[in-house]
C-alpha positions in Angstrom: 14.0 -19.8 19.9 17.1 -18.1 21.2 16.9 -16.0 24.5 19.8 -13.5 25.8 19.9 -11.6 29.3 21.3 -9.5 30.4 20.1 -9.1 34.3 17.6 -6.3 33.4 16.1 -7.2 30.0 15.4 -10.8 28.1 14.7 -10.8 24.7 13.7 -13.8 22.6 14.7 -14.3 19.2 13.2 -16.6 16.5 15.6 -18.4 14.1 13.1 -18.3 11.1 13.4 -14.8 10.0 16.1 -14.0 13.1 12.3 -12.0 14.0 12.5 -10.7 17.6 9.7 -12.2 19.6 10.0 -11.0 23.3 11.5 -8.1 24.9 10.7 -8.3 28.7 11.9 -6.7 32.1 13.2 -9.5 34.3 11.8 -7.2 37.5 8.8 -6.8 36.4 7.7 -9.2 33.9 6.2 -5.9 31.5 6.3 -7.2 28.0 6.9 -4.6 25.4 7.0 -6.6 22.0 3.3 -7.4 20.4 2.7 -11.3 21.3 1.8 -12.0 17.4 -2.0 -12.5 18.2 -2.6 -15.0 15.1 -6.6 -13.8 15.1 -4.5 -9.8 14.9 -1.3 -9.4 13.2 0.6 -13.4 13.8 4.1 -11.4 13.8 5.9 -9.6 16.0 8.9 -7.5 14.0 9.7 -9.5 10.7 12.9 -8.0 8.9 11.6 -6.8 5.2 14.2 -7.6 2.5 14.8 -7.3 -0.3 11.6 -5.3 -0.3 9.8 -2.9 1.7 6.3 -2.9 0.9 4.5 -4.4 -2.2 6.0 -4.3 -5.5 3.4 -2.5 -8.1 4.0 -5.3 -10.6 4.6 -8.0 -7.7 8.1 -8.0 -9.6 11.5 -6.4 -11.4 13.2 -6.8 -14.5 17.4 -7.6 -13.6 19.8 -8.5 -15.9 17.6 -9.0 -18.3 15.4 -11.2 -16.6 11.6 -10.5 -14.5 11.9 -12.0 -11.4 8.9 -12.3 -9.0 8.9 -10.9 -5.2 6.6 -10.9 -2.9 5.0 -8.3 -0.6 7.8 -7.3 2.4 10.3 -9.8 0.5 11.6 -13.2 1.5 13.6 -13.0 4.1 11.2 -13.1 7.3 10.6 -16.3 6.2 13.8 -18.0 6.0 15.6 -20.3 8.5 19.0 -17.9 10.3 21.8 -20.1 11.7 23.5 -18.9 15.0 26.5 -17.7 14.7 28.0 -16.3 18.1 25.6 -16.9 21.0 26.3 -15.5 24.2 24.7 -14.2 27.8 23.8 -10.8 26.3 24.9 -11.2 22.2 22.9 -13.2 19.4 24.5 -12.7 15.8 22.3 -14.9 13.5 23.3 -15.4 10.3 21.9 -15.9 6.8 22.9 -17.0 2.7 20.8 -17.7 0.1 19.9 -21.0 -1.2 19.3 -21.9 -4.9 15.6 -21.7 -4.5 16.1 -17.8 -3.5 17.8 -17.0 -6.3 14.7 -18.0 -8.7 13.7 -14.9 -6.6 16.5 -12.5 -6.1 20.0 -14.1 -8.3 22.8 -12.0 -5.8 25.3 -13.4 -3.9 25.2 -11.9 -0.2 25.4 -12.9 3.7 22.4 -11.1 6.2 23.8 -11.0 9.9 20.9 -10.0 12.4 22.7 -8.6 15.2 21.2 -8.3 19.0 23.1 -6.9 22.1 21.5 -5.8 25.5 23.2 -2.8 27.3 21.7 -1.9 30.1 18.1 -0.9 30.0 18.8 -1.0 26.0 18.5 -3.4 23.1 21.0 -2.1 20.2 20.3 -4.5 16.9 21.7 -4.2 13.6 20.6 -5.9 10.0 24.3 -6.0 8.2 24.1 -6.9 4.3 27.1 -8.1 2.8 27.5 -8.4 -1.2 29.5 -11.8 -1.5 28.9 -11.0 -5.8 30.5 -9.3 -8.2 28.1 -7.3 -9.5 26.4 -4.4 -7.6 23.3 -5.7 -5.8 20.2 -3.9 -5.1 17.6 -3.6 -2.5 15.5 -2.3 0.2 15.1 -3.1 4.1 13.2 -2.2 6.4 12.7 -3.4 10.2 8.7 -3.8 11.4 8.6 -4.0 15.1 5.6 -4.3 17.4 5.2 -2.7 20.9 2.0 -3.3 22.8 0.2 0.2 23.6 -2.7 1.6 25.4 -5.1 3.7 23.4 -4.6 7.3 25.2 -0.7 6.7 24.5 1.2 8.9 22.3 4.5 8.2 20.2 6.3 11.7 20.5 9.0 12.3 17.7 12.5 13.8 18.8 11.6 17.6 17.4 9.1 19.4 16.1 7.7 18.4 12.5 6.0 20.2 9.3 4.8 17.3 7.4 1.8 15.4 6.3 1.8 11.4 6.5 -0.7 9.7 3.8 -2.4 6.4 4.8 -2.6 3.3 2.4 -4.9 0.6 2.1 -4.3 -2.8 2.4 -3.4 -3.1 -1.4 -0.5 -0.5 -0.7 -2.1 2.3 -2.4 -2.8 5.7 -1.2 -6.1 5.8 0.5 -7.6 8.9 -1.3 -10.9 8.4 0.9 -8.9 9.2 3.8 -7.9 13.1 5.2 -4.1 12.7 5.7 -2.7 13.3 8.8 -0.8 16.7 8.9 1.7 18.0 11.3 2.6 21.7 11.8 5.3 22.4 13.8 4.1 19.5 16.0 5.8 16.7 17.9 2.8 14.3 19.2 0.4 12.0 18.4 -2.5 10.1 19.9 -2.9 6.4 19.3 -6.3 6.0 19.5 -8.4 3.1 19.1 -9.7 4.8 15.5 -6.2 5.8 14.4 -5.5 2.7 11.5 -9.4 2.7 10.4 -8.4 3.9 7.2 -4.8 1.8 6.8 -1.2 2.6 7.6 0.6 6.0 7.6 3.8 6.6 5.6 5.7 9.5 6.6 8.1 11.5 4.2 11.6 11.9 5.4 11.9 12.8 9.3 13.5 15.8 10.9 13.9 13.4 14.3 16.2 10.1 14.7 14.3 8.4 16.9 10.7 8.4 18.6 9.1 7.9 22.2 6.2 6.2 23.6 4.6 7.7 26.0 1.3 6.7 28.0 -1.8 9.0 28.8 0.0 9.9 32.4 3.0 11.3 30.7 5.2 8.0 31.8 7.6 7.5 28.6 8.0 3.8 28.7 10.1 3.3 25.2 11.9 4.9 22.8 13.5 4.1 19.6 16.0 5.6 17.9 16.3 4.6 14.4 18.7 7.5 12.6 18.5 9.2 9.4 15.7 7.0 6.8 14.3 7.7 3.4 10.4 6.7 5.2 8.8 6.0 8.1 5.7 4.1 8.3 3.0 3.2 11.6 1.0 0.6 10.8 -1.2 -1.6 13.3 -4.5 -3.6 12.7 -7.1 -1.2 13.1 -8.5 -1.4 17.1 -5.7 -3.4 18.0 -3.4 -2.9 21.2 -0.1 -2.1 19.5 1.8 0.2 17.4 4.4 -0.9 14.5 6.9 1.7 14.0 8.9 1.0 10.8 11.9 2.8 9.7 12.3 1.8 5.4 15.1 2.4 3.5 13.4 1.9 0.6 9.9 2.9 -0.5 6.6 1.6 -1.4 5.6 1.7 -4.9 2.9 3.9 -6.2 4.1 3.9 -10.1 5.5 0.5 -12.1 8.9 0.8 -12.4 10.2 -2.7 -13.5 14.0 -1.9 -13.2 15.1 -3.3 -9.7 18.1 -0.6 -9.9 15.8 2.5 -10.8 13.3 1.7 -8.3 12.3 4.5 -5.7 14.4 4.2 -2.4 16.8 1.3 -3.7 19.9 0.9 -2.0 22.6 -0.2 -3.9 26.0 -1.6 -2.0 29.2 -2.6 -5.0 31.2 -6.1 -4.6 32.3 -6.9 -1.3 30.7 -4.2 0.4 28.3 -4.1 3.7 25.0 -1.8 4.2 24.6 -1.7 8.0 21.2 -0.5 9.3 21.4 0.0 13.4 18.3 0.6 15.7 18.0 1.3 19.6 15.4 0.7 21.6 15.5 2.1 25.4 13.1 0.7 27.9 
């Protein structure tokens, strides 16, 4: 585990999967990261990469060849090496082996960046195409924050949208009313809320979203920019609330073709993709 300080805030970072595990307030000890509950949910914000979500046909066709991924990708998985490692700045750093080529055959480097500023953490996932070929994928960050039920998360403006849930099998739950927002900036997080599975958004008018409890104290926020989805997800009745920026999409139709798949980034030869999050305690 590697821990960074900076005098206000701690956070702790896991090497396999460069997975955030803490985020504390020195002063008063108030833990805002889910504690990966192994009985609940046993992580805490895994990085999803190459894939967001589950792949209809658990697979895509590259090159030529069908390659097999699983749900969420590999990469929260994986061993990270530090890289730079000081007082209030981790950079961890990953490359592919052999093995994960069997799974995904591109040549690349993942950084996982992590800097405290303040009362903020600002970390960024950085891909870098070490290939020659164009590479294609998703990624999408996961985290965790522990919630009371009676708290709300409060987007940035006002939205017209409505948010579908899906079941566990990543399929539209069509036994379950949508949620629907008109003109509207709230909502609840009640105990009930993830009863019928998680909620994926459409594109977002807001950047970034607030927690706020039942007394009106906003205790977090997280600004996460311009995405192609947004997704909450949480075991149903559980004490926490996963708030997941994608770029990159779930699949509801087969499409085999890694490079026609919906929501896939693609970044040419020697190229990086940066994806940058806040988070404001």
């Amino acid at each position: 585990m590697m821990n960074i300080s900076n005098g206000i805030l701690t956070l702790s970072v896991d090497e396999k999967g460069a997975q955030m595990r803490s985020l504390t307030d020195e002063r008063t000890g108030r833990e805002y990261l889910w504690q990966a509950d192994p009985e609940v949910w046993g992580r805490t914000a895994p990085i999803l990469f190459p894939a967001v979500g589950k792949m209809y046909t658990d697979g895509y066709i590259h090159g030529g060849a069908r390659y097999g991924m699983p749900k969420h990708g590999f990469l929260r998985d994986v061993e990270f090496t530090a890289d730079v490692l000081r007082e209030d700045y981790l950079v961890l750093l990953y490359s592919p082996d052999e093995k994960v080529k069997e799974l995904y055959p591109f040549d690349f480097e993942f950084a996982a960046k992590f800097a405290l500023d303040g009362r903020a953490l600002v970390f960024a996932y950085e891909v870098e195409n070490k290939g020659g070929e164009t590479m294609y994928f998703s990624l999408g960050a996961h985290p965790g924050f522990n919630v009371s039920f009676g708290d709300k998360l409060v987007f940035d403006c006002a939205e017209s949208l409505t948010a579908l849930y899906y079941n566990e099998a990543d399929r539209p739950n069509e036994g379950a009313a949508p949620v629907t927002l008109e003109n509207e900036s709230t909502i609840e997080i009640t105990k009930e809320f993830f009863e019928n599975g998680s909620l994926c958004f459409p594109p977002v008018a807001s950047r970034g979203a607030a927690l706020v409890s039942a007394d009106g104290e906003k205790y977090l926020y997280m600004q996460f920019g311009s995405v192609p989805h947004l997704w909450l997800w949480a075991k149903a009745g559980a004490p926490y609330i996963c708030i997941e920026p994608w770029h990159g999409a779930d699949e509801t139709v087969p499409v085999e073709a890694l490079a026609e798949k919906k929501g896939i980034v693609s970044l040419e030869a020697g190229k990086k993709f940066i994806f940058e999050i806040k988070i404001e305690v």
